[in-house]
VMD Tcl script that draws the C-alpha trace (Angstrom):
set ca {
  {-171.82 -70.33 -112.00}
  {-172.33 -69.75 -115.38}
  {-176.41 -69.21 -116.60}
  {-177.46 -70.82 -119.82}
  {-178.03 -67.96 -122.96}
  {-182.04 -68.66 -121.85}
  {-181.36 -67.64 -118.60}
  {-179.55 -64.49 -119.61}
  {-182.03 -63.88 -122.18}
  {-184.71 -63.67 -119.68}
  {-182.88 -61.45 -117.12}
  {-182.35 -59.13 -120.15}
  {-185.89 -58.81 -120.75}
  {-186.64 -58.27 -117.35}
  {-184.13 -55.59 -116.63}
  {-185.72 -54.00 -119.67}
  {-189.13 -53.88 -118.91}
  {-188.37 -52.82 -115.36}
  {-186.78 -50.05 -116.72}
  {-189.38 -49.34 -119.06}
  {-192.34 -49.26 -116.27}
  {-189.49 -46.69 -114.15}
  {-189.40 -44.61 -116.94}
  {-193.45 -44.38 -117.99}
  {-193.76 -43.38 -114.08}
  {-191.29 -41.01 -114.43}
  {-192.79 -39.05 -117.85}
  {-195.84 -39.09 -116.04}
  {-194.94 -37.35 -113.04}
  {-193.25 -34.95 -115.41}
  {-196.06 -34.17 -117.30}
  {-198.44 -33.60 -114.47}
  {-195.98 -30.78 -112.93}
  {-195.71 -29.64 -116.15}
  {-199.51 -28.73 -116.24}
  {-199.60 -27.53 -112.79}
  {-197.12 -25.04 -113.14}
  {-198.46 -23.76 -116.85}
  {-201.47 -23.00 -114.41}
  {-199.55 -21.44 -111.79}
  {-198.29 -19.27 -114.33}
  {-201.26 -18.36 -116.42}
  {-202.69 -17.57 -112.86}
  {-200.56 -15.48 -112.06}
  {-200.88 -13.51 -115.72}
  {-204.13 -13.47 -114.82}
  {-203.26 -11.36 -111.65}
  {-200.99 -9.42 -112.62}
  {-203.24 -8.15 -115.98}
  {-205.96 -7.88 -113.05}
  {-203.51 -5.24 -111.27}
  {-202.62 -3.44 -113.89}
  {-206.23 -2.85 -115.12}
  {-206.62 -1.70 -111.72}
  {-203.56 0.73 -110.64}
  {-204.70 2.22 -114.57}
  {-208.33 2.59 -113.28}
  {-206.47 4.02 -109.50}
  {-204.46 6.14 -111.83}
  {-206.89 7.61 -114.00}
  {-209.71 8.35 -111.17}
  {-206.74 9.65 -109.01}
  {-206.20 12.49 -112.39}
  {-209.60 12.90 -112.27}
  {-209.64 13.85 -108.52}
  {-207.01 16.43 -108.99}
  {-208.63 17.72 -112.34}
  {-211.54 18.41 -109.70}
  {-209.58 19.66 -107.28}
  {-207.65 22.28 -109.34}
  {-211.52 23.04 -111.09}
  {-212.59 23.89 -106.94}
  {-209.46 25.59 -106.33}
  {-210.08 28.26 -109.32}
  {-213.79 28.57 -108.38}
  {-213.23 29.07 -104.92}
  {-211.01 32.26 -106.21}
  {-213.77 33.79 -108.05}
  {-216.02 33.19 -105.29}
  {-213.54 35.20 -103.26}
  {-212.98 38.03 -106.31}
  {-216.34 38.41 -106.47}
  {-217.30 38.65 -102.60}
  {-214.92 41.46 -102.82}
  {-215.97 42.75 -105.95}
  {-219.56 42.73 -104.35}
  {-218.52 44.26 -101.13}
  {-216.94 47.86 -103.68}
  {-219.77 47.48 -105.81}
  {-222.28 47.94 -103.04}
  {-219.88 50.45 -101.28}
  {-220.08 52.29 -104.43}
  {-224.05 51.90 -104.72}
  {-224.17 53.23 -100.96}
  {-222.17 56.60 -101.93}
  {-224.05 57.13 -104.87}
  {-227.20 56.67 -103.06}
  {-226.04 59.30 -100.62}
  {-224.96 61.72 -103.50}
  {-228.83 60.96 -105.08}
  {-230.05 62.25 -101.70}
  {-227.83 65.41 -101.82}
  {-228.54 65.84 -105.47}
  {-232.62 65.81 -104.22}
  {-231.67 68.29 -101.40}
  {-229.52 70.52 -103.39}
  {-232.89 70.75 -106.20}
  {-234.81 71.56 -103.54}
  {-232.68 74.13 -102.29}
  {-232.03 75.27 -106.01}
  {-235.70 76.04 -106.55}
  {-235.33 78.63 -103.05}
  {-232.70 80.09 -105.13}
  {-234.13 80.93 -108.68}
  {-237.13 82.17 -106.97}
  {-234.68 84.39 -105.39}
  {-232.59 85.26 -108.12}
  {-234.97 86.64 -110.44}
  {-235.99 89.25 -108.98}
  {-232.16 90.13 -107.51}
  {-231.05 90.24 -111.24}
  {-234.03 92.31 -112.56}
  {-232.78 94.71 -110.46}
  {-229.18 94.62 -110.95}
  {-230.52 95.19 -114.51}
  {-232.46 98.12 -113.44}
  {-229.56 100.02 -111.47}
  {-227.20 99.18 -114.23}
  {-229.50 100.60 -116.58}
  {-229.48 103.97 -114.38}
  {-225.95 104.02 -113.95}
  {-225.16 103.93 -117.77}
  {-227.91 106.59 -118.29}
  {-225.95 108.84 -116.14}
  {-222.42 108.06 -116.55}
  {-220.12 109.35 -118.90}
  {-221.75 109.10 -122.42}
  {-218.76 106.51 -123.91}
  {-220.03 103.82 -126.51}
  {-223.66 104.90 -125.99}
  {-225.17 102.39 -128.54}
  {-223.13 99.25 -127.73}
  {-223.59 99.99 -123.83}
  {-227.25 100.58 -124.17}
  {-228.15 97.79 -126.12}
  {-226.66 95.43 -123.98}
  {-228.99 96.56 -121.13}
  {-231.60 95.99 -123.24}
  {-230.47 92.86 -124.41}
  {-230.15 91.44 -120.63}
  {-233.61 92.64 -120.12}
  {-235.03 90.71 -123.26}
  {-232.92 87.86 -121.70}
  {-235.01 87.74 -118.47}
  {-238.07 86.93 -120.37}
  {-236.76 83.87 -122.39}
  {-237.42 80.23 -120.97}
  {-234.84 78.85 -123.13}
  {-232.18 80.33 -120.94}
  {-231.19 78.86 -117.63}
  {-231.05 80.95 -114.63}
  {-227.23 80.10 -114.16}
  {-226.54 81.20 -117.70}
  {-228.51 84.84 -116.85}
  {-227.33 85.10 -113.81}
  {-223.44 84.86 -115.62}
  {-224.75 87.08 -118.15}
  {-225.70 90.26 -115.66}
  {-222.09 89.79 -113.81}
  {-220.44 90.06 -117.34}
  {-222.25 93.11 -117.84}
  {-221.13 94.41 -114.90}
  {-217.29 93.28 -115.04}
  {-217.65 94.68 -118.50}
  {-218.31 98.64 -116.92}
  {-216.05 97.92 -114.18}
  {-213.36 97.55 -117.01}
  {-214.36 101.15 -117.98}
  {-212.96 102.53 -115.56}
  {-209.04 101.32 -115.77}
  {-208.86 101.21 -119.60}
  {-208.04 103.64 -122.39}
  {-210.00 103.69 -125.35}
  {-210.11 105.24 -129.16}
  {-213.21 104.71 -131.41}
  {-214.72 106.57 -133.94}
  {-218.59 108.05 -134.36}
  {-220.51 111.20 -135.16}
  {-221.25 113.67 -132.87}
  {-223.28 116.83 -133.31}
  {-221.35 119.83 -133.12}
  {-223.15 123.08 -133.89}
  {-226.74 121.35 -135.66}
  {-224.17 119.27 -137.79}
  {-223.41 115.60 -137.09}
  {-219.32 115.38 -137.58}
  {-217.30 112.52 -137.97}
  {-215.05 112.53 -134.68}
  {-212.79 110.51 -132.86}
  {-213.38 109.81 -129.35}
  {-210.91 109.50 -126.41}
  {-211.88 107.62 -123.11}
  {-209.66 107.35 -120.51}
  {-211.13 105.72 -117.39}
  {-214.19 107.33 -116.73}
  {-212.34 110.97 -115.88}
  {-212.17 111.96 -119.15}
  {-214.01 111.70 -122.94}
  {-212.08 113.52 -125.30}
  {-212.97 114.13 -129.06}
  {-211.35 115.76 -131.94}
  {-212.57 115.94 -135.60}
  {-210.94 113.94 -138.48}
  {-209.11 117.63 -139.51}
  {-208.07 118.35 -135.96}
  {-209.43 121.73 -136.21}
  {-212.19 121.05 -133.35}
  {-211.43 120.10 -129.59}
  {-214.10 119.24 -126.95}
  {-214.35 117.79 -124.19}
  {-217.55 115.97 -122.27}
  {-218.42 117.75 -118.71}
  {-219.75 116.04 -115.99}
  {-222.19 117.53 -113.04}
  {-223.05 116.35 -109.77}
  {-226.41 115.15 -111.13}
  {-225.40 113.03 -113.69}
  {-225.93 115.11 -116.33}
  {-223.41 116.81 -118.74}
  {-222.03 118.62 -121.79}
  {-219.68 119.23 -124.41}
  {-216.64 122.10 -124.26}
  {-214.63 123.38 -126.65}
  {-210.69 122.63 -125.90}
  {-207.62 124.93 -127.02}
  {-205.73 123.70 -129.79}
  {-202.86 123.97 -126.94}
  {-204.60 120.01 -126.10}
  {-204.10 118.62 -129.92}
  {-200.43 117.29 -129.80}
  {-201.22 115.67 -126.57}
  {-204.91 114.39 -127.63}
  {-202.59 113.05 -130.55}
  {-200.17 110.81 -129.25}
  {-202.87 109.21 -126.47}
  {-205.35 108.32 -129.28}
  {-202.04 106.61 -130.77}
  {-201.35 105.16 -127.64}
  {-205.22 104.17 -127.26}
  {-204.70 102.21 -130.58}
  {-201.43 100.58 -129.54}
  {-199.47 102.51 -132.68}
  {-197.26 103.95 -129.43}
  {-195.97 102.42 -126.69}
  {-197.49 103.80 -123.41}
  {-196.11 107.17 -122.17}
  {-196.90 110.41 -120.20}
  {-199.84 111.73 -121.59}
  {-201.22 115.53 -120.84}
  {-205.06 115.56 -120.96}
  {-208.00 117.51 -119.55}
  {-210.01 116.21 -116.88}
  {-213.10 116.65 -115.13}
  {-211.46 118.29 -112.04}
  {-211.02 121.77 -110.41}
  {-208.27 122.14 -113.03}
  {-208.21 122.18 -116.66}
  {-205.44 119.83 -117.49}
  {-204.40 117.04 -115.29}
  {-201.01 114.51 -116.12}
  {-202.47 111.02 -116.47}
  {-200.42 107.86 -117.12}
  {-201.80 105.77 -119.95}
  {-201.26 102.43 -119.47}
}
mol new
graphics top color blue
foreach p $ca { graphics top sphere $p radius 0.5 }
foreach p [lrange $ca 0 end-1] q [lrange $ca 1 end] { graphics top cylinder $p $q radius 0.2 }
display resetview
C-alpha cells in the first residue's frame, strides 16, 4: 500500500526527532561519566601527591634517625675512651701519690742523714789533713790547699751536703791516685840556705826524687817511721836513670825499666814505670 508524500513526510519527521531525543540522552550520559571520572582522577592525584609528601617526610625523618644514631654511636666511643682514659689517669694519680709518700719518707730519712754526715766528713777532713801532713812531701801547696779548701767548704750554706759529701771522696780518690802514678813537676827547694830551681820525681809514694836544672845535684826525700823526713844527697851514678824516668814522667818516652832509689833497706830498687 502505497502512503501519500504527507504520510511519508510525517514518518520522516518522526523518525527524526526520535532520533534526536536518543541522541540528547545519549550526550548526556556521556557527559556525566565524563565528570565523574575527571574526579576519580583528580582524586586520585590528590592521593598520590598526599603519598609522596609523606614517604618524603618518612624519608627525611628516617635520615634524621640515622644521623642520630651514627651522632650516639661516636659518643658512646668517647664515653668508652674516656672511661679508660680515666681508669690510667687515676692509676697514674695512685702511683704518684705513693711516690709523694716515699718522697716524704725518704726527706725525713734524709734529714737523719745530713745530721749524720757532717760531722763524718769533718772528720774525714781532719784525718786527711793528718795524713798529707805526714806523707811524702809531693805537691805540698796544691795538696794543702785543697784541705783547706774542703774545710772552708763545710762552712758554706750555699753548698748542698751531696755536693760536699762528693767533694771529700774526690779528695780522697785524688791521694789514692798518688800512689799508682808517676809524676814530674817543677819547684824550688832549699838546698844548703839557697832556694834552687829543681825538678821533682814522684813515683808512687816510695820514692821523691829531685835533681837541679844543671844536673849537678841529686837528692832524694827520706821517710821515718814517724812521719817525718829528710833530704839526701844521691851519686851522680842515679842521673842517667833519674833522666830517662822524668822523660818517661812527661810522656817524651815510652814507658820502660827504670833504676831508681827507694825508701827501702836498699839504696836502689828496679821499678817499672808505667
Amino acid at each position: 500500500m502505497k502512503l501519500s508524500k504527507l504520510a511519508q513526510a510525517s514518518l520522516l519527521l518522526s523518525v527524526s526527532a526520535t532520533s534526536l531525543m536518543f541522541s540528547s540522552v545519549s550526550f548526556a550520559e556521556a557527559t556525566t561519566s565524563n565528570d565523574q571520572l575527571t574526579s576519580v582522577v583528580n582524586a586520585g592525584q590528590k592521593i598520590n601527591d598526599s603519598a609522596a609528601k609523606s614517604q618524603q617526610k618518612v624519608n627525611r625523618l628516617t635520615d634524621q634517625a640515622l644521623t642520630k644514631l651514627q651522632q650516639f654511636h661516636v659518643v658512646t666511643k668517647e664515653v668508652d675512651g674516656l672511661s679508660v682514659y680515666n681508669q690510667q689517669m687515676q692509676a697514674q694519680l695512685d702511683n704518684q701519690m705513693n711516690e709523694l709518700n716515699q718522697l716524704a719518707d725518704s726527706m725525713e730519712e734524709v734529714s737523719i742523714i745530713e745530721r749524720q754526715i757532717s760531722p763524718l766528713m769533718a772528720r774525714m777532713i781532719s784525718t786527711l789533713d793528718t795524713f798529707v801532713n805526714l806523707d811524702v812531701p809531693f805537691l805540698p801547696e796544691e795538696r794543702a790547699k785543697r784541705v783547706n779548701d774542703l774545710k772552708t767548704m763545710m762552712t758554706r750554706a750555699d753548698i748542698s751536703v751531696s755536693e760536699k759529701f762528693r767533694r771529700v771522696l774526690e779528695a780522697y780518690q785524688i791521694e789514692v791516685d798518688y800512689g799508682r802514678t808517676i809524676e814530674a813537676y817543677s819547684g824550688l827547694l832549699e838546698i844548703d840556705g839557697t832556694a834552687m830551681d829543681v825538678d821533682f820525681l814522684r813515683i808512687g809514694r816510695v820514692s821523691l826524687i829531685y835533681q837541679t836544672r844543671d844536673g849537678s845535684r841529686l837528692g832524694e826525700w827520706k821517710q821515718t817511721a814517724g812521719g817525718e823526713g829528710q833530704w839526701q844527697e844521691l851519686s851522680q851514678d842515679y842521673r842517667l836513670g833519674i833522666n830517662k824516668s822524668l822523660r818517661i814522667a812527661r810522656k817524651q818516652l815510652a814507658p820502660d825499666l827504670i833504676i831508681v832509689p827507694v825508701s827501702g833497706p836498699s839504696n836502689a830498687t828496679a821499678s817499672q814505670a808505667e
